[in-house]
PyMOL CGO cylinders between C-alpha atoms (Angstrom):
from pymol import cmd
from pymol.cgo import CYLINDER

trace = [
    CYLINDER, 0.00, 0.00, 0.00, 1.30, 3.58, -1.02, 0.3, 1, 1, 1, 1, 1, 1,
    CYLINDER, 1.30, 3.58, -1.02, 0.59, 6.82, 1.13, 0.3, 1, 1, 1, 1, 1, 1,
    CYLINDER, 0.59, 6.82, 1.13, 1.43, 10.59, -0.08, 0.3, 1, 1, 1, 1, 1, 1,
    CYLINDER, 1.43, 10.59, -0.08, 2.67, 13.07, 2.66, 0.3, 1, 1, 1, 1, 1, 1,
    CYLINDER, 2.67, 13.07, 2.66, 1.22, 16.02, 2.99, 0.3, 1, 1, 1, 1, 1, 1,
    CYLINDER, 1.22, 16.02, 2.99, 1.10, 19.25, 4.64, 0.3, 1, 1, 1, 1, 1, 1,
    CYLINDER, 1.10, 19.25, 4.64, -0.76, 20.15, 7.57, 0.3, 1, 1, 1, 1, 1, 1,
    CYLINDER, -0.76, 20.15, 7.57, -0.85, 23.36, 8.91, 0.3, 1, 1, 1, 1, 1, 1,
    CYLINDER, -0.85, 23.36, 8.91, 3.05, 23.86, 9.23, 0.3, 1, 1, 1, 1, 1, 1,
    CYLINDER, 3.05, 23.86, 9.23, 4.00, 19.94, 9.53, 0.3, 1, 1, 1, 1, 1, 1,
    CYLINDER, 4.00, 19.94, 9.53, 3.63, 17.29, 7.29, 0.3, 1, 1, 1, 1, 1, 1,
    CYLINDER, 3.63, 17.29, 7.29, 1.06, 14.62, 7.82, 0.3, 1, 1, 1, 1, 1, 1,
    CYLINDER, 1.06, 14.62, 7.82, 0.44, 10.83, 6.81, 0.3, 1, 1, 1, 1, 1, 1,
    CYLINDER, 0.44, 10.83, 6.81, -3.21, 9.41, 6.07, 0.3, 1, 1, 1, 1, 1, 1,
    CYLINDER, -3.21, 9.41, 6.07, -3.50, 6.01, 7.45, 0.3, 1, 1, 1, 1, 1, 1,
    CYLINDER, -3.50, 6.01, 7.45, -6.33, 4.11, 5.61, 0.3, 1, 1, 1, 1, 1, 1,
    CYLINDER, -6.33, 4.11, 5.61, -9.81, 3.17, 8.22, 0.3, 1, 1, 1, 1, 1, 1,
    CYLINDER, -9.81, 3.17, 8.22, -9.23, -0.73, 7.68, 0.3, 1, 1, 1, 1, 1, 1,
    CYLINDER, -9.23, -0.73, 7.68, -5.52, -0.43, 8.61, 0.3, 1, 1, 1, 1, 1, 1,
    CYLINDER, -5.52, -0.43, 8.61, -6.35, 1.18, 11.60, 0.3, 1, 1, 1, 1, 1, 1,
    CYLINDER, -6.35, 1.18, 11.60, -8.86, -1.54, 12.21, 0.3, 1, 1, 1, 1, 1, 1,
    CYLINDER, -8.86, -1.54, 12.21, -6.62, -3.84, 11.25, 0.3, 1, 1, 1, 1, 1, 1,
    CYLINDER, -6.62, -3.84, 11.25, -3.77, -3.29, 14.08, 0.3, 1, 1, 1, 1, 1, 1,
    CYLINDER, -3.77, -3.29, 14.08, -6.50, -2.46, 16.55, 0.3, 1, 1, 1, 1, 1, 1,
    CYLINDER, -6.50, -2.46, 16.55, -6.51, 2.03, 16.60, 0.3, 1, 1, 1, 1, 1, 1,
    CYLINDER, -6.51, 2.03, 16.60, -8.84, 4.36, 16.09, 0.3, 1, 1, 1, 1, 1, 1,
    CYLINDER, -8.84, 4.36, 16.09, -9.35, 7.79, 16.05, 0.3, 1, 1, 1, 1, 1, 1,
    CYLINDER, -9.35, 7.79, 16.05, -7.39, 10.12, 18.68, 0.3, 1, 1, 1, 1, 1, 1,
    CYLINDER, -7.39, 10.12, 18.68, -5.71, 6.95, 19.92, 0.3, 1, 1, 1, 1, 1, 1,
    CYLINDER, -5.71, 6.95, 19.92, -2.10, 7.86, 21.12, 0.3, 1, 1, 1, 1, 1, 1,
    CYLINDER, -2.10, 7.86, 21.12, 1.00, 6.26, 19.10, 0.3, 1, 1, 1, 1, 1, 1,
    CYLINDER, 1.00, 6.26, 19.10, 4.68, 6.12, 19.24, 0.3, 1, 1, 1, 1, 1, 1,
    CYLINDER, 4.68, 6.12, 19.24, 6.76, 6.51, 16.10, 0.3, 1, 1, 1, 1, 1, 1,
    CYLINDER, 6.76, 6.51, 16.10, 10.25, 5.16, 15.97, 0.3, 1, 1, 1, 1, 1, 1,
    CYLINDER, 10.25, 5.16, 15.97, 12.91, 5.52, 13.32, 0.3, 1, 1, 1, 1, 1, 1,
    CYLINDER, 12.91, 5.52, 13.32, 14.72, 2.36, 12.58, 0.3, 1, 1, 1, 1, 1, 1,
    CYLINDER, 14.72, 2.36, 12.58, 17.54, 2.60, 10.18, 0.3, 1, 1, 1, 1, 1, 1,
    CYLINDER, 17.54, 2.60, 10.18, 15.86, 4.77, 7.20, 0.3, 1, 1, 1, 1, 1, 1,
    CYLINDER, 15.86, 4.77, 7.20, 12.28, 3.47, 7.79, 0.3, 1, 1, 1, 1, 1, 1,
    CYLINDER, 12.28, 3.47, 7.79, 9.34, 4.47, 10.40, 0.3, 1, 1, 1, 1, 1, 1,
    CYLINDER, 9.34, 4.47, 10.40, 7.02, 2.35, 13.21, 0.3, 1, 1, 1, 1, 1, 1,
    CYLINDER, 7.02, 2.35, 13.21, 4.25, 3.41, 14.18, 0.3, 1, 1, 1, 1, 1, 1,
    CYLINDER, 4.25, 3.41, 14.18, 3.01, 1.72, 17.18, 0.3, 1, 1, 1, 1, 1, 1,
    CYLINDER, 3.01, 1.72, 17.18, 0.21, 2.10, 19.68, 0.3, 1, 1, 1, 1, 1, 1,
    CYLINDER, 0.21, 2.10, 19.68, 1.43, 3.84, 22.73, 0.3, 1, 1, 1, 1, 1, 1,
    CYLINDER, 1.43, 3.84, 22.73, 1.46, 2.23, 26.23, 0.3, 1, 1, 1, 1, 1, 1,
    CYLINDER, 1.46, 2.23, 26.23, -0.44, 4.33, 28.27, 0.3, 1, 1, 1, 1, 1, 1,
    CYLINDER, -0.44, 4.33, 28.27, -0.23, 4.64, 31.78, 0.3, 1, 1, 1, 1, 1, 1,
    CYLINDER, -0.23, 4.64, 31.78, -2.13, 6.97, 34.31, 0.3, 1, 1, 1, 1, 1, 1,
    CYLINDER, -2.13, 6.97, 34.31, -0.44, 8.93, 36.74, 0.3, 1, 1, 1, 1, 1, 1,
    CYLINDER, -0.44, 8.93, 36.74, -1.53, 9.34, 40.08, 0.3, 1, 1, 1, 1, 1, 1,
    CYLINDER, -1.53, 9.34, 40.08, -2.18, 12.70, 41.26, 0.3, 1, 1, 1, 1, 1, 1,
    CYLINDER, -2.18, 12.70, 41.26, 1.00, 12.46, 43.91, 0.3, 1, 1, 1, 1, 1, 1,
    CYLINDER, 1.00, 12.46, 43.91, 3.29, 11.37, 40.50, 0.3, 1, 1, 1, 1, 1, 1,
    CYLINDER, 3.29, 11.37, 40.50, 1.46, 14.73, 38.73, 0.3, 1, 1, 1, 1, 1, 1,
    CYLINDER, 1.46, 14.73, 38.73, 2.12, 17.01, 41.42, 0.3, 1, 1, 1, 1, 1, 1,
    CYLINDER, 2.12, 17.01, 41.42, 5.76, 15.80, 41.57, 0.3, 1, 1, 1, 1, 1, 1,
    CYLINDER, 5.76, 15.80, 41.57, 6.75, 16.68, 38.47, 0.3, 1, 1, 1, 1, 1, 1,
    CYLINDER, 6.75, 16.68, 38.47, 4.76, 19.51, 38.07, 0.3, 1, 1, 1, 1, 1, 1,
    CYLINDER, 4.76, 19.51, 38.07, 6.80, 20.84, 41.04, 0.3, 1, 1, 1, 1, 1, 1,
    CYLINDER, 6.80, 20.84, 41.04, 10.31, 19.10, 40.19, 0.3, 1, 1, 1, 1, 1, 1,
    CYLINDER, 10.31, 19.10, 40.19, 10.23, 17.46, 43.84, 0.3, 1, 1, 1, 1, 1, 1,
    CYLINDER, 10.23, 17.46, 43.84, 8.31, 15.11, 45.89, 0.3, 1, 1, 1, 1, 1, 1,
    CYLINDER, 8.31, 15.11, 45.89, 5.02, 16.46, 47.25, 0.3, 1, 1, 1, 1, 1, 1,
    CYLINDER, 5.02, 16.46, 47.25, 5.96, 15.36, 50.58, 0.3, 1, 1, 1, 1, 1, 1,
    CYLINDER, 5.96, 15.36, 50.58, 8.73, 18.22, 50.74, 0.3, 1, 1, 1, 1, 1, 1,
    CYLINDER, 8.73, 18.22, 50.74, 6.51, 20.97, 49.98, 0.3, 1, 1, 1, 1, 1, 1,
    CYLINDER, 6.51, 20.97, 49.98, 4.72, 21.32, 53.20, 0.3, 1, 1, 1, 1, 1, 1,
    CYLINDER, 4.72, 21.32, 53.20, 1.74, 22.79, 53.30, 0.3, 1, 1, 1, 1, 1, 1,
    CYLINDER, 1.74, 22.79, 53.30, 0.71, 26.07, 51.48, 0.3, 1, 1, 1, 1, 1, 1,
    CYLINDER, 0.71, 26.07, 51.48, -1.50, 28.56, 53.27, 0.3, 1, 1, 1, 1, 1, 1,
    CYLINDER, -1.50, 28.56, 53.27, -3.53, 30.97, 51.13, 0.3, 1, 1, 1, 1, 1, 1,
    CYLINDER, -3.53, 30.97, 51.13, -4.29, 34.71, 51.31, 0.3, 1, 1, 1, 1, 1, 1,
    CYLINDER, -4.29, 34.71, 51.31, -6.52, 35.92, 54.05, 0.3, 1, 1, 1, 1, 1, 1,
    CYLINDER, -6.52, 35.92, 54.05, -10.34, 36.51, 52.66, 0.3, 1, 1, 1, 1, 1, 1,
    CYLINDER, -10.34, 36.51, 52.66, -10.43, 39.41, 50.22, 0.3, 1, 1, 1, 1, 1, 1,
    CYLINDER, -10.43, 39.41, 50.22, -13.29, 41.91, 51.17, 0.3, 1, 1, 1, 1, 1, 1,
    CYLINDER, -13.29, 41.91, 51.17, -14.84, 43.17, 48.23, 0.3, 1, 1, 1, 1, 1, 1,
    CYLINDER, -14.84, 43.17, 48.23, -16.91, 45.78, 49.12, 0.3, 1, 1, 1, 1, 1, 1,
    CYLINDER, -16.91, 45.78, 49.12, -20.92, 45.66, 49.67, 0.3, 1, 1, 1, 1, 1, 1,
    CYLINDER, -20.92, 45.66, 49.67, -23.29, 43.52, 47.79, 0.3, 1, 1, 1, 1, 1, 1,
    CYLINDER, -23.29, 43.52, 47.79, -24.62, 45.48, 44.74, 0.3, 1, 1, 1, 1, 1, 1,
    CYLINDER, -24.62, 45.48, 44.74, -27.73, 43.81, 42.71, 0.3, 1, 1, 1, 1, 1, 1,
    CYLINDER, -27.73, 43.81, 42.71, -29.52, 40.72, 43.58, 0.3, 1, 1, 1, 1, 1, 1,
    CYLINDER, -29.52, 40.72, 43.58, -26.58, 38.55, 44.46, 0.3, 1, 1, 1, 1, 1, 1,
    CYLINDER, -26.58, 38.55, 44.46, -27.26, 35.26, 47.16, 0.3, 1, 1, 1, 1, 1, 1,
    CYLINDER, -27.26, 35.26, 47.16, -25.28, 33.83, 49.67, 0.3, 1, 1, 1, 1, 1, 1,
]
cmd.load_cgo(trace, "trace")
């Protein structure tokens, strides 16, 4: 089977026929890997893995969660009187 690529946007892109897809098991928005070996492409489907929120937070921050202690906000901002038909 021969493909063309094309542009797309300001990269080049690949269209991957529906019954290959099928074919290997992806669909649509499903996450792959591509590897270059030698002078040819894979394209494989990606292992995913969820992060916990404690593995998110660490590397958002660059450190263990643990370490940061705890972070206490600003005091209550007053705002003034109500104005209009607000609830509380």
């Amino acid at each position: 089977m021969y493909a063309t690529i094309q542009k797309w946007g300001n990269s080049q892109g690949l269209r991957i026929p529906k019954a290959v897809l099928e074919s290997v098991g992806l669909r649509e928005n499903d996450r792959v890997e591509i590897l270059q070996v030698g002078n040819s492409l894979q394209i494989r489907a990606a292992a995913v893995r969820h992060r916990t929120l404690e593995e998110r937070l660490t590397s958002f921050y660059g450190r263990d969660v643990r370490e940061l202690g705890r972070v206490d906000g600003e005091p209550e901002v007053d705002w003034g009187k109500s104005e209009g038909a607000e609830e509380w």
